[in-house]
N, C-alpha and C positions, 0 to 999 in steps of 0.2 A: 313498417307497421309494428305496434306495440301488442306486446305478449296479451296483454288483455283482451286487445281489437282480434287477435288472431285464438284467441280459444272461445270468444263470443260467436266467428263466423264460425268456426266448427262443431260449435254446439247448435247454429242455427241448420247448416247442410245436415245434423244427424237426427232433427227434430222431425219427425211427424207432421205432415201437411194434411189437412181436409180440405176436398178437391169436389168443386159441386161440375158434372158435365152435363150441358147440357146440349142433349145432340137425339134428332129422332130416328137416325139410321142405326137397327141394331147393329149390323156390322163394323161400322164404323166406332160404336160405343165400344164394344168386342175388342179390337184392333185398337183404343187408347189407354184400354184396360190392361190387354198384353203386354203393351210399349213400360208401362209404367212401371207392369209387375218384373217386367226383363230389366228393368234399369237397377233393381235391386235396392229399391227404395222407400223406405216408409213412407205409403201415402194413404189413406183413406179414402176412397171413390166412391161420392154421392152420384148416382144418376136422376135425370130427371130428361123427359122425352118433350115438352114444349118449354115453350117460356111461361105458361100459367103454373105449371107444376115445379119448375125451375123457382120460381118468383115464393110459392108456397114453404118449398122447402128451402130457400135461404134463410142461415142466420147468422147472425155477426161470430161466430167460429166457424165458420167458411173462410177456408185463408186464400182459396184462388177459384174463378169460375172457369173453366173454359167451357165455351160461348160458341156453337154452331150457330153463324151467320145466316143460317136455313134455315126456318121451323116453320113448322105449320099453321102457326099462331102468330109469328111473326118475320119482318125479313129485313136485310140492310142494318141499318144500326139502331132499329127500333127495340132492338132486343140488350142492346149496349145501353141505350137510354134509362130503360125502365130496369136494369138489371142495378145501374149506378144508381139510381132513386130509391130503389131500396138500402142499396150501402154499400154494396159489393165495391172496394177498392181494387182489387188486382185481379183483372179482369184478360183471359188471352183469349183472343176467337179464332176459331179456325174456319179457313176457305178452304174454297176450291181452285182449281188451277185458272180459271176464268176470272175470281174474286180476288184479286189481290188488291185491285186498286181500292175494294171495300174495306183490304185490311188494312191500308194506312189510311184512309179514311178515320177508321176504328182507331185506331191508334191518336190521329190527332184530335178522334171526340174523345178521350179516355183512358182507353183499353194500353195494358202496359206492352201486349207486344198483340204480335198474330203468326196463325203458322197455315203453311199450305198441304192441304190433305194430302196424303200418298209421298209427301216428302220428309214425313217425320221419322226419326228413329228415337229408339227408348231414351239414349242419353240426353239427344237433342230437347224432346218435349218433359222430360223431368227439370233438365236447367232452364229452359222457358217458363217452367211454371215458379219456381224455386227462384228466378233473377226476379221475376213479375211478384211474388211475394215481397220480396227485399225492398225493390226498387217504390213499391207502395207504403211498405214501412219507411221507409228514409224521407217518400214525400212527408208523412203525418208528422214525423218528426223536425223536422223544414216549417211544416205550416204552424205545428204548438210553437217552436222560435220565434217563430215570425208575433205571434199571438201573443206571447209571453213578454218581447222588444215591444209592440204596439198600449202593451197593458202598462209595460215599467214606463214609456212614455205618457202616457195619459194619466199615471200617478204622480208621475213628476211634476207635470201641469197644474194639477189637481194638488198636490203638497204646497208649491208657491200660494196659492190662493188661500189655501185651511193655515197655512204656520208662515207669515209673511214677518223680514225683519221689521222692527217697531219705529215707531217714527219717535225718537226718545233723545233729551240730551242729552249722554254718556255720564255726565256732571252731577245733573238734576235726581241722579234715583238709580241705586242698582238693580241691573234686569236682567232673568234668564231664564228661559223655556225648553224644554224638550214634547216629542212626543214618540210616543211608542208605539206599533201594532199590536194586536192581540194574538196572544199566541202564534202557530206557523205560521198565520198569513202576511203576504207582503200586500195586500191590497187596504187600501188608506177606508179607514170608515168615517164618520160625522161628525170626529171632534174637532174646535178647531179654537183659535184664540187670537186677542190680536192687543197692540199696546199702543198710544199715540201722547202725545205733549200738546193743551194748545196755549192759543196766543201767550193767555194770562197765568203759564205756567203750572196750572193743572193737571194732572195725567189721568188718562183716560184707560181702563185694562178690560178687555174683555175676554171669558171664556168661554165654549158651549161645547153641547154634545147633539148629534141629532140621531135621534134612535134609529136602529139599522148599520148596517157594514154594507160597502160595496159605492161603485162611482156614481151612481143617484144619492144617494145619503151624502157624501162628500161633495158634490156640485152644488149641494141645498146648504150643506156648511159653507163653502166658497161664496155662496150669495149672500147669506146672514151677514157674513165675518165682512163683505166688502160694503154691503148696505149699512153695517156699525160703521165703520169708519167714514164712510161718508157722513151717515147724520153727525156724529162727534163734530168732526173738520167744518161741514158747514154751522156748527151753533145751535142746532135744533135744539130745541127742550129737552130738559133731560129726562123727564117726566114721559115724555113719548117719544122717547127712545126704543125700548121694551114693545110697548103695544104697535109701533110702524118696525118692528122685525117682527112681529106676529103677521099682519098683515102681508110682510112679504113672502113667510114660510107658506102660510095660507097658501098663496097665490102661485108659488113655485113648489108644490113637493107635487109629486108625482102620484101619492097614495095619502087617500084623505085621514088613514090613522097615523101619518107621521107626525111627530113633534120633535121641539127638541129643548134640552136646559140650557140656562145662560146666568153665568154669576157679571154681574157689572161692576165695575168697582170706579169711584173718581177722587183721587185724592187730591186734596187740597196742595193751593201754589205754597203755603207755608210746610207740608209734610206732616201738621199734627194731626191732623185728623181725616176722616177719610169718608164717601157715603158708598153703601153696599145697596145693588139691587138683585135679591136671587129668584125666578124663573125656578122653581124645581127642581136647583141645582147642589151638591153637596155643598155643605157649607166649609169655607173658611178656614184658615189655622192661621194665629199669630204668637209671635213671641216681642213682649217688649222689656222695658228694662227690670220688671218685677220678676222675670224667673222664665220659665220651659213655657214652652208650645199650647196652644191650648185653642179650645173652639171658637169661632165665631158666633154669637148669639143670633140669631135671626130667625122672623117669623114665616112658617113654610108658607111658599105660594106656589100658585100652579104655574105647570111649564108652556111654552109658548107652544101653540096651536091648538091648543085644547077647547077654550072657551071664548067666542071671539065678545069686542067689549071689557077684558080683562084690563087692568091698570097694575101696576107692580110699586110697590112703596119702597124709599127708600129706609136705611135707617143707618144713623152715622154713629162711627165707632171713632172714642179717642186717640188715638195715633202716639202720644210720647214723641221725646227728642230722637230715640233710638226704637227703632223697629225692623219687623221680617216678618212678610205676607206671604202665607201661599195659596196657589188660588190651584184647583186639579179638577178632571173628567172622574166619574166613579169608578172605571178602571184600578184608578191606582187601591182604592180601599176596598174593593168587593171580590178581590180575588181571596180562594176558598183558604185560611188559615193552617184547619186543621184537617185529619180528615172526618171527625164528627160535623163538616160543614161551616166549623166557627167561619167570619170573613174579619179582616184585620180592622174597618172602620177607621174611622177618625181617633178614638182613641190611642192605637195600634200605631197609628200613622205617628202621634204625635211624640210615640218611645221612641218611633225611628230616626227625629228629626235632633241632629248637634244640638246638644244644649245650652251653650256658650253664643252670642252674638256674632252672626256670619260677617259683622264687617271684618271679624278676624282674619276673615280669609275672601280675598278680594275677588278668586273665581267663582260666580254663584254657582256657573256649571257645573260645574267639580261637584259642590254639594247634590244639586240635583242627580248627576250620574252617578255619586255614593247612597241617597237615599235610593233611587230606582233598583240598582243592587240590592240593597237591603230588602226593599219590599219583595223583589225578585227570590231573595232567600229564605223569607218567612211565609211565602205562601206556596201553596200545590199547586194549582192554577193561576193561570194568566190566560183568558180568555179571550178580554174587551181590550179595544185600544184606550191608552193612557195619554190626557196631555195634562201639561203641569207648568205652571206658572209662578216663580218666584221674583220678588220685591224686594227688596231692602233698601233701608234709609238709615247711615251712619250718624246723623245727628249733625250738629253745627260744628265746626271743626275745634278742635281741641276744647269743646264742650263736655258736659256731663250729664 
């Protein structure tokens, strides 16, 4: 056993227990009071003479019940029942010499041990109540594991479907995506994005966010992100693209104030130029052969679920032989700058971005895990989860 493990159990044996008993023989109360106080051991002793008054006086700093199998009010494991439904985890009852068979009973509905009246002694009923403590800690601890493996699985699930690899031809357009949690939490919230190639050489990129954190907000991203790619893949219009993922959010969120944003983007089989659809979504940053990063122009519309009947326009931007698109969740720009509140924004965002042409450098990742640092370094907060989406198109080969 490790020094740690062994100064944790000694600091647990010399802690203070509160002790609810609940028992209507005065003598008998007398007699668990003695046992305890001769065992020379910190414990605190609630009494309570039924299980209505037991029941009253429970509170979640009650660390053990013991539980007379007797009461006036109740009998058998009726009193084990309604004692656990209140919350009572470590729970020891005690019989009589006739009652044993009720104590393993009790024990296999619950109760962490039982003991037999007239056969206890102080040291024996201090470690009973003391192992019944432990052994109900260790469950809770077993069950958040267990809770916590169950969660990281169902996020794992749940990340496949929000940040799926793209359907892209390595060749055709460089591509690279991250996404990040917000602040402490590992649990995935609503942003999600996705990328595809079709027939006629086109590429399809989409990004969104759906308001909210947590595995409803991210199964409503899972559906958006795989209803995009389906309409893309089969041809549908691109025009009702946008308003048929309204309709599905509509039809799948859970909570009728949810919405969520979505930047679209389709650029051309040539690479020049490109059409943007934004959803209420932050706009855009590009860098082409004229110089540094700069905004995307586009006219605000509203985010999908809002207004049903909406239609989303596009507007196409010229592309150049050489370019770098980054498409992001407001994450990345809305973390607090300074602590006056400033938030880094699009401008902020776009000191942070290499200002030289990333064909220079063939990992787009690498830039994105060097920007995410940086933003990481420039703000106080990180909150919201972050997804980030980069593009590049080195141009025609040994072109200009």
């Amino acid at each position: 056993m490790s020094a740690d493990a062994t100064s944790a159990d000694a600091e647990f044996e010399q802690t203070p227990l509160r002790v609810l008993l609940v028992e209507d023989d005065e003598g008998d109360a007398l007699l668990v009071h003695e046992l305890l106080t001769d065992a020379g051991q910190a414990v605190e002793l609630v009494r309570a003479g039924s299980l209505a008054e037991a029941e009253a006086r429970w509170s979640p700093d009650v660390d053990c019940v013991l539980l007379d199998m007797v009461l006036p009010d109740s009998d058998g494991l009726d009193g084990l029942v309604r004692m656990r439904a209140r919350g009572a985890g470590a729970v020891v009852v005690l019989t009589g010499f006739a009652d044993r068979a009720h104590g393993l009973a009790a024990v296999a509905a619950g109760a962490q041990d039982y003991l037999v009246k007239g056969r206890i002694d102080g040291p024996t009923l201090e470690r009973a109540v003391r192992y019944a403590v432990h052994r109900h800690r260790a469950d809770q601890v077993t069950r958040e594991l267990a809770q916590a493996n169950l969660l990281a699985a169902e996020n794992l699930r749940l990340s496949r479907g929000l940040l799926p690899a793209p359907l892209l031809d390595p060749s055709a357009i460089g591509y690279a995506a991250r996404y990040l949690p917000g602040g402490a939490r590992l649990l995935l919230g609503g942003d999600f994005y996705d990328a595809v190639q079709v027939a006629d050489g086109s590429v399809w990129v989409l990004i969104g966010d759906v308001c909210g954190h947590g595995a409803d907000e991210a199964a409503l991203g899972v559906a958006l992100r795989i209803a995009w790619r389906t309409l893309v893949l089969a041809g549908h219009p691109a025009e009702q693209i946008l308003p048929t993922l309204h309709e599905v959010l509509v039809n799948e969120r859970h909570q009728a104030y949810l919405f969520a944003t979505a930047m679209m983007v389709r650029i051309a089989p040539g690479r020049k130029s490109a059409l943007l659809w934004s959803a209420g979504h932050p706009p855009a940053v590009m860098r082409t052969d004229d110089g540094g990063w700069h905004e995307v122009e586009l006219t605000p519309q509203l985010p999908l679920g809002v207004v049903a009947e909406l239609s989303w326009t596009a507007v196409e931007v010229p592309l150049g032989p050489r370019w770098d698109l980054l498409l992001y969740t407001d994450g990345l720009i809305e973390g607090r700058a300074t602590p006056d509140g400033d938030q880094l924004w699009v401008d902020g965002l776009c000191e942070l971005l290499p200002g030289g042409s990333l064909t220079e450098n063939p990992d787009l990742g690498e830039v994105l895990d060097e920007l995410l640092a940086k933003v990481a370094g420039s703000t106080l907060t990180h909150d919201d989860d972050i997804a980030v989406v980069l593009l590049s198109h080195p141009g025609p080969a040994g072109g200009t």
